[in-house]
TORFI-483699 format. One record per residue (C-alpha): residue in three letters; chain; x, y, z. Coordinates in steps of 0.02 Angstrom, whole numbers, padded with zeros to 5 digits. Example, Ala and Ser with C-alpha at 12.3 -4.5 7.8 and 13.67 -1.06 7.14 Angstrom:
# residues 2
 type mol     xx     yy     zz
  Ala   A  00615 -00225  00390
  Ser   A  00684 -00053  00357
This chain:
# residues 504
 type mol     xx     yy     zz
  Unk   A  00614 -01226  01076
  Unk   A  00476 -01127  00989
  Unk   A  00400 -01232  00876
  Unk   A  00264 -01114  00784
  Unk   A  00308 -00904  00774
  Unk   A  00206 -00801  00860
  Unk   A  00042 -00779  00839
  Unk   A -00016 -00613  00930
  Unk   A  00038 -00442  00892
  Unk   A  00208 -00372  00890
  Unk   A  00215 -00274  01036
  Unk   A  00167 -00449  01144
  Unk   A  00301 -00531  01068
  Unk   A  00435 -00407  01131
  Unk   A  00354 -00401  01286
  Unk   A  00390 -00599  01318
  Unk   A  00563 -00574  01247
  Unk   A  00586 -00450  01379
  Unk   A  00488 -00583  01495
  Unk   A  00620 -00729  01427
  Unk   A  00490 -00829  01404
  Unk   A  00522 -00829  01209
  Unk   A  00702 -00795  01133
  Unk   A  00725 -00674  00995
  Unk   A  00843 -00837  00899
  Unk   A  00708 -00961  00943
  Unk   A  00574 -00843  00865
  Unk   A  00685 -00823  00707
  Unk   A  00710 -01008  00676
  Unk   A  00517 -01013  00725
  Unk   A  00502 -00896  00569
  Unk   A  00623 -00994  00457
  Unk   A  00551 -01143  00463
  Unk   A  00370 -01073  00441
  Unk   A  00422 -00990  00281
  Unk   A  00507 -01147  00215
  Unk   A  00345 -01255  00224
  Unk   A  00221 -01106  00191
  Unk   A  00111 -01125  00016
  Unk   A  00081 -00925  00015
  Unk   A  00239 -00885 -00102
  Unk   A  00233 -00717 -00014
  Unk   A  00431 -00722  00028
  Unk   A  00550 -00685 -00118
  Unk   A  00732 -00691 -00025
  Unk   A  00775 -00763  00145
  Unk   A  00924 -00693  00249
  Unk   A  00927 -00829  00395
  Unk   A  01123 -00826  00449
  Unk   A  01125 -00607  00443
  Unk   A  00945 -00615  00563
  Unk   A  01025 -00798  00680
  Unk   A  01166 -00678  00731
  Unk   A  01074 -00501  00724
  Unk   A  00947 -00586  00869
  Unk   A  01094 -00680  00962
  Unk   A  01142 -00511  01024
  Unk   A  00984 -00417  01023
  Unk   A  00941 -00293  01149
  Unk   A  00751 -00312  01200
  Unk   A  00756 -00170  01308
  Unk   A  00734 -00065  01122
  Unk   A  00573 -00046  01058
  Unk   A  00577 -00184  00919
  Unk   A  00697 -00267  01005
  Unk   A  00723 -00448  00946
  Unk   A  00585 -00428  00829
  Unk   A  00588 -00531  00655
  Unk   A  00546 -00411  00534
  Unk   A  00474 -00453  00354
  Unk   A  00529 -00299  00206
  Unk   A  00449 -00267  00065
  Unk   A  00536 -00285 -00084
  Unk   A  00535 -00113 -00144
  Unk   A  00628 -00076  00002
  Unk   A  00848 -00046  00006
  Unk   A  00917 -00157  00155
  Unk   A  01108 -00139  00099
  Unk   A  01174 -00305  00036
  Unk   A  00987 -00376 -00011
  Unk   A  00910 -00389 -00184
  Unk   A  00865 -00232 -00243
  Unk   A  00764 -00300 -00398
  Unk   A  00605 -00200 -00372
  Unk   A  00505 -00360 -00429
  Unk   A  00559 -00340 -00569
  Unk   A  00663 -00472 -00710
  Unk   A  00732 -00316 -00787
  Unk   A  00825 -00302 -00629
  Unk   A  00844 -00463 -00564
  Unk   A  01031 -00451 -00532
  Unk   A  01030 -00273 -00431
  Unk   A  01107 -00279 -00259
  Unk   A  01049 -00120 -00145
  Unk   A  01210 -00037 -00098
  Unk   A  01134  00068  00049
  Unk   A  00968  00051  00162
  Unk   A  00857  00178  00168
  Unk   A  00815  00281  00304
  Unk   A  00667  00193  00388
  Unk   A  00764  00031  00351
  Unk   A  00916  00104  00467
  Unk   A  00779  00187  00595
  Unk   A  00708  00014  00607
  Unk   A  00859 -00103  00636
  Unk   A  00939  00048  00737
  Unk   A  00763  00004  00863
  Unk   A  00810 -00162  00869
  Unk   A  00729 -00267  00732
  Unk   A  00788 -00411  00624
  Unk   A  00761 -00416  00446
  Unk   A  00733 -00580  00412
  Unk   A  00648 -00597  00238
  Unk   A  00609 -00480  00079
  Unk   A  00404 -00513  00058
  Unk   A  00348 -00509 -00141
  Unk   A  00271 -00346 -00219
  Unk   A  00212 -00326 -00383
  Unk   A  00330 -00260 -00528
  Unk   A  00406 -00061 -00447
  Unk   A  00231 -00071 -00341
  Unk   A  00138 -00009 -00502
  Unk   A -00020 -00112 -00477
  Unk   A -00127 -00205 -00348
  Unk   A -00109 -00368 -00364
  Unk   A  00015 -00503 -00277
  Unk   A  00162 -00559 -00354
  Unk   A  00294 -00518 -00529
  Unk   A  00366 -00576 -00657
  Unk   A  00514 -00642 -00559
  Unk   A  00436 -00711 -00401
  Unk   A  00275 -00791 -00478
  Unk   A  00102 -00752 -00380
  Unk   A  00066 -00737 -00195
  Unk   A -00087 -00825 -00123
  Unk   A -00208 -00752  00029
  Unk   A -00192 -00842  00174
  Unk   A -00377 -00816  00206
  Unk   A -00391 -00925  00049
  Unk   A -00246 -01029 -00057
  Unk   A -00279 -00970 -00232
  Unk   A -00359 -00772 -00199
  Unk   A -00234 -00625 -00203
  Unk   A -00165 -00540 -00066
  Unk   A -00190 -00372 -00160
  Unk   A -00026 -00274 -00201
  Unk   A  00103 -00182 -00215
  Unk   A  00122 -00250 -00028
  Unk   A  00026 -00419 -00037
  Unk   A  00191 -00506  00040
  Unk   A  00192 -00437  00160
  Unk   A  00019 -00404  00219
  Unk   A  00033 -00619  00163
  Unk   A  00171 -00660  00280
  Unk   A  00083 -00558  00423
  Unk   A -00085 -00620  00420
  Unk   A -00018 -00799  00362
  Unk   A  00060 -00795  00548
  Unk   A  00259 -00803  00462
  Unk   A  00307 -00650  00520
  Unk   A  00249 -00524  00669
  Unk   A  00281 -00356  00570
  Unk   A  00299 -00311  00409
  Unk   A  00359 -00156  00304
  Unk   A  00233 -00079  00171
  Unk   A  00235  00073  00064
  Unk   A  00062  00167 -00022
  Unk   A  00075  00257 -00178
  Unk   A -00100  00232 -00240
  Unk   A -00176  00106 -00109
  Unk   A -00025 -00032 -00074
  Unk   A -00059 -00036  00123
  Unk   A -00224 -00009  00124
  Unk   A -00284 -00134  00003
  Unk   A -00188 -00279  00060
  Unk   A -00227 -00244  00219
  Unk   A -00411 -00241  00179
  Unk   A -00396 -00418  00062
  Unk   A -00296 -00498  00219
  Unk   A -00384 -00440  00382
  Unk   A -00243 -00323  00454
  Unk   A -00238 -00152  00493
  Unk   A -00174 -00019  00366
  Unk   A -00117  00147  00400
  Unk   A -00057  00269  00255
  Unk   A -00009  00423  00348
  Unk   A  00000  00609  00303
  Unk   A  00118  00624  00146
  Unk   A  00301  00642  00222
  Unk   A  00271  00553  00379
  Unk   A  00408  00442  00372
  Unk   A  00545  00504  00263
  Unk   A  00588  00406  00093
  Unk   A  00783  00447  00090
  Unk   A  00900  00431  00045
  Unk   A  00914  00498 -00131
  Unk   A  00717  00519 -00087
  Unk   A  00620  00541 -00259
  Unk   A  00534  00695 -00290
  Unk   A  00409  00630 -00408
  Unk   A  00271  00556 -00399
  Unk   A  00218  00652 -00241
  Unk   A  00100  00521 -00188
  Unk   A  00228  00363 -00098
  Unk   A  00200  00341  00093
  Unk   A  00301  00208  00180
  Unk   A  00227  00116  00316
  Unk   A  00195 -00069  00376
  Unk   A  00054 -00188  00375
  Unk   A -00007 -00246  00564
  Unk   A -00112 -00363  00675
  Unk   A -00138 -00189  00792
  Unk   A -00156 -00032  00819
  Unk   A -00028 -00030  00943
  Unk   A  00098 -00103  00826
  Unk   A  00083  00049  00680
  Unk   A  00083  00159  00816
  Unk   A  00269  00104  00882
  Unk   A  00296  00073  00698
  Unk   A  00282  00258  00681
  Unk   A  00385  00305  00842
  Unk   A  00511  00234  00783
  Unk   A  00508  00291  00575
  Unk   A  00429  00443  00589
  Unk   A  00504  00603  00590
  Unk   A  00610  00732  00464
  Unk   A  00745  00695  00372
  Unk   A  00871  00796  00299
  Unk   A  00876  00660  00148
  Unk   A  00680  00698  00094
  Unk   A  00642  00875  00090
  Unk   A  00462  00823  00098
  Unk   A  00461  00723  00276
  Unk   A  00376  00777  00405
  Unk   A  00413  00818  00579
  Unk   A  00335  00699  00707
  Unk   A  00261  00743  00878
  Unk   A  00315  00561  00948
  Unk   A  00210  00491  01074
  Unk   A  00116  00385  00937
  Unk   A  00091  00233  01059
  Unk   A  00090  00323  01217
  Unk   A -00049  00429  01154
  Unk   A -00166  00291  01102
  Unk   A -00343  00327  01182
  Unk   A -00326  00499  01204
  Unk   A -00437  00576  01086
  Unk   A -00625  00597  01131
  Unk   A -00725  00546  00964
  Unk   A -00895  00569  01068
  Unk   A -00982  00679  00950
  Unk   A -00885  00691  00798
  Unk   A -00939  00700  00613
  Unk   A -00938  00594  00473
  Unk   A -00983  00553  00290
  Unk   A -01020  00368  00266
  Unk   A -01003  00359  00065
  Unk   A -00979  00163  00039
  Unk   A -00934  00185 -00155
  Unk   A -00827  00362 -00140
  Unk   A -00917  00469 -00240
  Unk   A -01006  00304 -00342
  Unk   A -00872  00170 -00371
  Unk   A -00979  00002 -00396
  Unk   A -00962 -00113 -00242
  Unk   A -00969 -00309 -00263
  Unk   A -01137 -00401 -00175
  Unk   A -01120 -00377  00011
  Unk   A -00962 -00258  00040
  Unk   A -01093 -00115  00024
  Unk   A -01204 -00199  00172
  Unk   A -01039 -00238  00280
  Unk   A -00974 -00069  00268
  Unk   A -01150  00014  00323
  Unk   A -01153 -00111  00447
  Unk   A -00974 -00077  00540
  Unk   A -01002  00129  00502
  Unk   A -01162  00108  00606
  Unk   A -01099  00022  00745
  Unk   A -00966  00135  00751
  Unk   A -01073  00287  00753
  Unk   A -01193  00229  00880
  Unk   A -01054  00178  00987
  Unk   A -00979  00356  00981
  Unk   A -01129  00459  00954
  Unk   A -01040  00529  00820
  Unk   A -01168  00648  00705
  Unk   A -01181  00594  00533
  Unk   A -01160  00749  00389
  Unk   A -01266  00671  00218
  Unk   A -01127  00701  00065
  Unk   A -01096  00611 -00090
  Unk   A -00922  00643 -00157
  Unk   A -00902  00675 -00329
  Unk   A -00736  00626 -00356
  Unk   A -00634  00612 -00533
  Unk   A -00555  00447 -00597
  Unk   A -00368  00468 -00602
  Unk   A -00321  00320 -00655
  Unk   A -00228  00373 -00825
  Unk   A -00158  00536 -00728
  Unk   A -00101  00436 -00597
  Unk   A -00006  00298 -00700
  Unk   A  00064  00423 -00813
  Unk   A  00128  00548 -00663
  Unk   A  00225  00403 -00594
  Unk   A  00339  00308 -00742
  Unk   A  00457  00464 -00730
  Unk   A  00526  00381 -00587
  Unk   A  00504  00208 -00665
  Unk   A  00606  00254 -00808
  Unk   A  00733  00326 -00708
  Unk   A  00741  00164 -00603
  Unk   A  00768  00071 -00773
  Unk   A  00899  00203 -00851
  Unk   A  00980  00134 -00991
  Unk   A  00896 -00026 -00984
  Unk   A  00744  00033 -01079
  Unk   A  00691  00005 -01199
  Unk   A  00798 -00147 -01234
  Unk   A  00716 -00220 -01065
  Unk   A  00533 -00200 -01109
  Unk   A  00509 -00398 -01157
  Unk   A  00571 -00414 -00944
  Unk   A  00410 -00315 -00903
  Unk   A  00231 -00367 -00851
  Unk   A  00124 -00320 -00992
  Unk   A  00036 -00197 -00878
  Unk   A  00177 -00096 -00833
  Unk   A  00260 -00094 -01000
  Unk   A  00082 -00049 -01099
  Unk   A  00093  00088 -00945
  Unk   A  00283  00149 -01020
  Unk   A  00208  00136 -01180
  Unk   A  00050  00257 -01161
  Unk   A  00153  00385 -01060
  Unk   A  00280  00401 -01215
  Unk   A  00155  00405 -01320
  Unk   A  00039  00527 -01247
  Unk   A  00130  00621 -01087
  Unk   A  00168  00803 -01143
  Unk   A  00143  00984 -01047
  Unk   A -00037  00995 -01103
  Unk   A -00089  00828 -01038
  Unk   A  00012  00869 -00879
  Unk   A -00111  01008 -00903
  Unk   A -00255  00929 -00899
  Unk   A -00210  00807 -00757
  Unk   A -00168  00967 -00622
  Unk   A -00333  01020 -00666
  Unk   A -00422  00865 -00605
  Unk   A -00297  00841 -00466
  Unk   A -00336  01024 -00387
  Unk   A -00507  00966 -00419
  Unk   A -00505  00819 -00297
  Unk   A -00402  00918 -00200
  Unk   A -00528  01038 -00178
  Unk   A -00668  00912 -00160
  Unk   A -00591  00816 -00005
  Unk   A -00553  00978  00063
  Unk   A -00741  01019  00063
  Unk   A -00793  00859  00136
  Unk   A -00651  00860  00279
  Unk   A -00700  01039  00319
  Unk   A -00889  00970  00341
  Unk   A -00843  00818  00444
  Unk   A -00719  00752  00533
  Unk   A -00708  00595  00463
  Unk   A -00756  00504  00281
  Unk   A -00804  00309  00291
  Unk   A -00797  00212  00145
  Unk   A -00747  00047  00079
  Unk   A -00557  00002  00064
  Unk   A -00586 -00118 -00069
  Unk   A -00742 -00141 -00227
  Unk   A -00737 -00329 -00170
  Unk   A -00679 -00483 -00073
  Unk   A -00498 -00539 -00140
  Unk   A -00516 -00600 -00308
  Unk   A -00425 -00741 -00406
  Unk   A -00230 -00723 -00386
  Unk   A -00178 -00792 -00540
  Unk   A -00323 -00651 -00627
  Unk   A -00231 -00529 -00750
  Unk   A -00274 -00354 -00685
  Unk   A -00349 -00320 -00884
  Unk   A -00440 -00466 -00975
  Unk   A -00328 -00419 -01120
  Unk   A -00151 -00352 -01044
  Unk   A -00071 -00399 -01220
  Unk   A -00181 -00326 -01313
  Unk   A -00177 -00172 -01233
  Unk   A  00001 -00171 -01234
  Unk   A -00001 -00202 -01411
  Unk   A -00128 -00023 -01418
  Unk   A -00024  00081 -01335
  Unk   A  00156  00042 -01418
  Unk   A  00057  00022 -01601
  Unk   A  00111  00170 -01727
  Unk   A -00061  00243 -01703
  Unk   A -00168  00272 -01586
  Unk   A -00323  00190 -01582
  Unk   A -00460  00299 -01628
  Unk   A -00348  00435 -01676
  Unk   A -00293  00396 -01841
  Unk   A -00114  00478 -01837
  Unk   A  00073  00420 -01787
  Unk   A  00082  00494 -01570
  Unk   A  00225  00606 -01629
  Unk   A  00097  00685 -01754
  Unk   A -00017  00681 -01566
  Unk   A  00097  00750 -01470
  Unk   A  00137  00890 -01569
  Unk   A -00031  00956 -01593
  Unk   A -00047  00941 -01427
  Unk   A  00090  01015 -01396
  Unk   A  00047  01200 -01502
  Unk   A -00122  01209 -01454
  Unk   A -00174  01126 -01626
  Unk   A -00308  01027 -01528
  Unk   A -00340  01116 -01375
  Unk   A -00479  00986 -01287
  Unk   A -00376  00855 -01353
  Unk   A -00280  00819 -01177
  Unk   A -00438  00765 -01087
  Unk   A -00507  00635 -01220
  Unk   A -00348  00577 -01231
  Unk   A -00334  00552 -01016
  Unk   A -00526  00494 -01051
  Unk   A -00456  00360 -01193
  Unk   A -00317  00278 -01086
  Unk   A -00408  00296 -00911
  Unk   A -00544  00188 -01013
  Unk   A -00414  00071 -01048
  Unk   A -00356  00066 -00892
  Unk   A -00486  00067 -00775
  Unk   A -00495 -00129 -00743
  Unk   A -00317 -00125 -00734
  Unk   A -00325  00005 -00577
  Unk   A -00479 -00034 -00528
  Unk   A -00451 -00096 -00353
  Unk   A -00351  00065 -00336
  Unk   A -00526  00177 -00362
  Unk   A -00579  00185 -00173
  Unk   A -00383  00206 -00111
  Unk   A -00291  00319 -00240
  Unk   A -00389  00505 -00187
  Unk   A -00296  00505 -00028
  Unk   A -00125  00480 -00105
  Unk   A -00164  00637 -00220
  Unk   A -00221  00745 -00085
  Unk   A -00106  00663  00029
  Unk   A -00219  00652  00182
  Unk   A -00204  00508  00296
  Unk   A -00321  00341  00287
  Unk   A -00325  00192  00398
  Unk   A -00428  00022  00312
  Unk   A -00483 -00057  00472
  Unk   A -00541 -00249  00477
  Unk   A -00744 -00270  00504
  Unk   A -00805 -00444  00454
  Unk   A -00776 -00559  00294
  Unk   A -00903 -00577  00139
  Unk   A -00900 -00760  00106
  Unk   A -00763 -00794  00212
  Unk   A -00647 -00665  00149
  Unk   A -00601 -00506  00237
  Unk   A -00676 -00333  00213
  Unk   A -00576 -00172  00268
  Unk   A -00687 -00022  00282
  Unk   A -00559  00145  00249
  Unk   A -00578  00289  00352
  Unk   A -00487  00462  00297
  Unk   A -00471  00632  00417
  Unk   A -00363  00784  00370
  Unk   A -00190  00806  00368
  Unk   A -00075  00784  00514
  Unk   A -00221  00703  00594
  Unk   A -00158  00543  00584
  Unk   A -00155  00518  00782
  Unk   A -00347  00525  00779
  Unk   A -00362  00402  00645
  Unk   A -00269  00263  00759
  Unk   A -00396  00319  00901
  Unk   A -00533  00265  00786
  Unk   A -00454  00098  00743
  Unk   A -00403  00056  00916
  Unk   A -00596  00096  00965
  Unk   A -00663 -00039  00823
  Unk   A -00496 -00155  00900
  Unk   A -00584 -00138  01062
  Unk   A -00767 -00153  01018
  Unk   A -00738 -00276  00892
  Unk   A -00576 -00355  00909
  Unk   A -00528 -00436  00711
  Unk   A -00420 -00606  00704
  Unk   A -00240 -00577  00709
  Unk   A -00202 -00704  00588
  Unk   A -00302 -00796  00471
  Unk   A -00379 -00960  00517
  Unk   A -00267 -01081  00537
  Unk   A -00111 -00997  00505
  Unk   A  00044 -01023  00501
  Unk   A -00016 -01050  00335
């Protein structure tokens, strides 16, 4: 009998299924009782009998074979909750699973447990509403970042080997850099979103939180790939483990900008990040090009652009649901109603093209852009995202608008016929004031979800005991190159696969 889960990567575990030195049902009851006497909260529905007789008959010669898999709770797995995190939809049942659910299980693994996300993944912290909050398992009491923080929780806390993850502004990356595992946000469209895949916003990747580089990279031979259910996936060349090492990165550029274009950094993330770019460079002889971004803040755009598809999620439930909501997500519904028209849309293309433009510069310079993955070490987890969330709920639903002096229909429709022409970018300058503690941790992430190029946060050290990622981002479709970077750090500096003394 297995008395702890595994503790190494993935891809080990499957190999001593296929050894029978470990049992697929041993691992899962290994699992199931980890989760029952873990403190980390980062589990929000456990489906123990489904994943007993899923592994009974499990066929290790596939290539998650046997494996106990952790989803993320924004994730359909037909007959699972399908509550988005949310109370307003605490009773939803998904009636389908979505593509990279079915690519997964078809490959052999076993959902065993939905991991906690914040409220429809719209900020980065851990835990809702409905689940209350999940704790690092570097440290009881920090956050595990969000909208993934459940699962990057359960996989660094040593509960589960593999979790799922999605990225719409950050949600791999920065739990993965708060928890010590590896993140990879691929190209937009590399793994399809379907079925009934969203076309709005245009900035969700799904993925999966890991202890290696060889993990994400079966992860992604076995989800990658078009769909005829998302117009907007991506072929894949497969060959995603199998081509691991094959890239020479002698000699290749790079810009090593630790604050992306000037985001503040907390005491000592700025000296860890120089610190791991240096190494790396020396050890590849890479040539460094000297460019300072100068990136826009899309905070406002970026919250605004996305509760389309949150108020289609809700229907007919809003508005009579907004007491269900976090403050932070309904003072986001809020704003958008009050200030979302054509000309703001407006406004926000214009500085989207712009950082499109600007990280299509850099990338055309170098090969590679270093930078931080998160401003600072995980803070508390209980911490509201904005010192005054009801407040600034209270602002945005108000019959004026602060500072503006007039009802936001009056707003709206001098926006609207060009009454006040400049008017679209204070008002984007107003609420991304607002909200710019609230997305804050999102700053360093949320550029490559606009421009949609791919970007890995690697583990390189802890500041005072808590992990660091440093985020590396290449062009599209280069994705392949980026794991080649993070297996060379693996190598070179091989990171903990768990926290200390996990199973936490």
């Amino acid at each position: 009998m297995t008395d702890q889960p595994w503790q190494g990567d993935a891809c080990a575990l499957i190999d001593e299924f296929r050894a029978r030195r470990r049992s697929p049902r041993e691992e899962i009851q290994a699992c199931l009782a980890a989760i029952e006497r873990s403190e980390l909260n980062c589990v929000s529905f456990v489906d123990g009998d489904r994943a007993l007789a899923a592994a009974e008959d499990a066929d290790v010669s596939l290539p998650l074979g046997g494996l106990p898999l952790g989803v993320k709770q924004l994730e359909s797995l037909q007959g699972w909750p399908h509550t988005q995190g949310s109370l307003a939809l605490a009773d939803r049942v998904a009636d389908h699973s979505s593509t990279m659910m079915q690519r997964l299980t078809d490959a052999g693994a076993v959902p065993l447990a939905q991991t906690t996300a914040s409220e429809f993944g719209g900020l980065n912290i851990s835990g809702n509403r409905l689940n209350g909050v999940t704790h690092n398992p570097w440290r009881q009491g920090r956050t595990a970042g969000g909208s993934s923080g459940g699962s990057a929780a359960a996989v660094a806390g040593g509960l589960l080997p593999l979790a799922t993850a999605g990225d719409g502004g950050g949600s791999i990356r920065i739990p993965a850099g708060y928890t010590g595992l590896l993140g990879m946000k691929g190209t937009y469209g590399r793994i399809p979103r379907g079925p009934h895949a969203p076309m709005r916003p245009h900035t969700i990747v799904l993925g999966c939180v890991s202890r290696s580089v060889r993990d994400t990279a079966r992860f992604f031979d076995v989800c990658a790939g078009y769909d005829p259910g998302d117009p907007s996936s991506l072929p894949s060349p497969g060959g995603w483990e199998q081509g691991l090492g094959t890239h020479d990165l002698r000699g290749r550029t790079v810009i090593v900008d630790p604050g992306l274009g000037g985001v503040p950094l907390a005491p000592g993330v700025e000296d860890a990040l120089h610190g791991a770019a240096d190494a790396l460079i020396a050890d590849l002889g890479m040539r460094r090009v000297d460019v300072t971004l100068d990136l826009p803040r899309l905070a406002a755009q970026w919250m605004m652009g996305n509760v389309a598809s949150l108020l289609a999620e809700l229907g007919d439930r809003w508005p009579g649901c907004a007491g269900l909501l976090t403050d932070e997500v309904r003072a986001g519904v809020y704003l958008s109603q009050s200030l979302y028209n054509l000309r703001v849309a407006a406004a926000a293309e214009q500085e989207r093209i712009r950082t499109n433009d600007t990280l299509a510069e850099a990338l055309s310079t170098a090969d590679f852009v270093i930078c931080a993955t998160n401003p600072d070490p995980a803070f508390p987890a209980d911490a509201p995202m904005s010192e005054q969330p009801a407040r600034l709920v209270e602002w945005a639903r108000s019959s004026r608008i602060a500072r503006l002096g007039m009802p936001p229909v009056m707003v709206g429709a001098r926006i609207a016929t060009g009454v006040w022409p400049r008017l679209p970018s204070q008002l984007l300058d107003l609420a991304g004031r607002q909200f710019a503690e609230l997305l804050r941790m999102g700053a360093l992430t949320m550029v490559s979800n606009v421009y949609g190029n791919p970007a890995v946060s690697i583990p390189v050290g802890t500041v005072d005991g808590l992990p660091i990622g440093m985020q590396v981002l290449t062009r599209h479709h280069a994705d392949a190159l980026l794991l080649d970077l993070a297996l060379h750090v693996e190598r070179e500096r091989p990171w903990p696969l768990v926290a200390p003394g996990a199973p936490c």
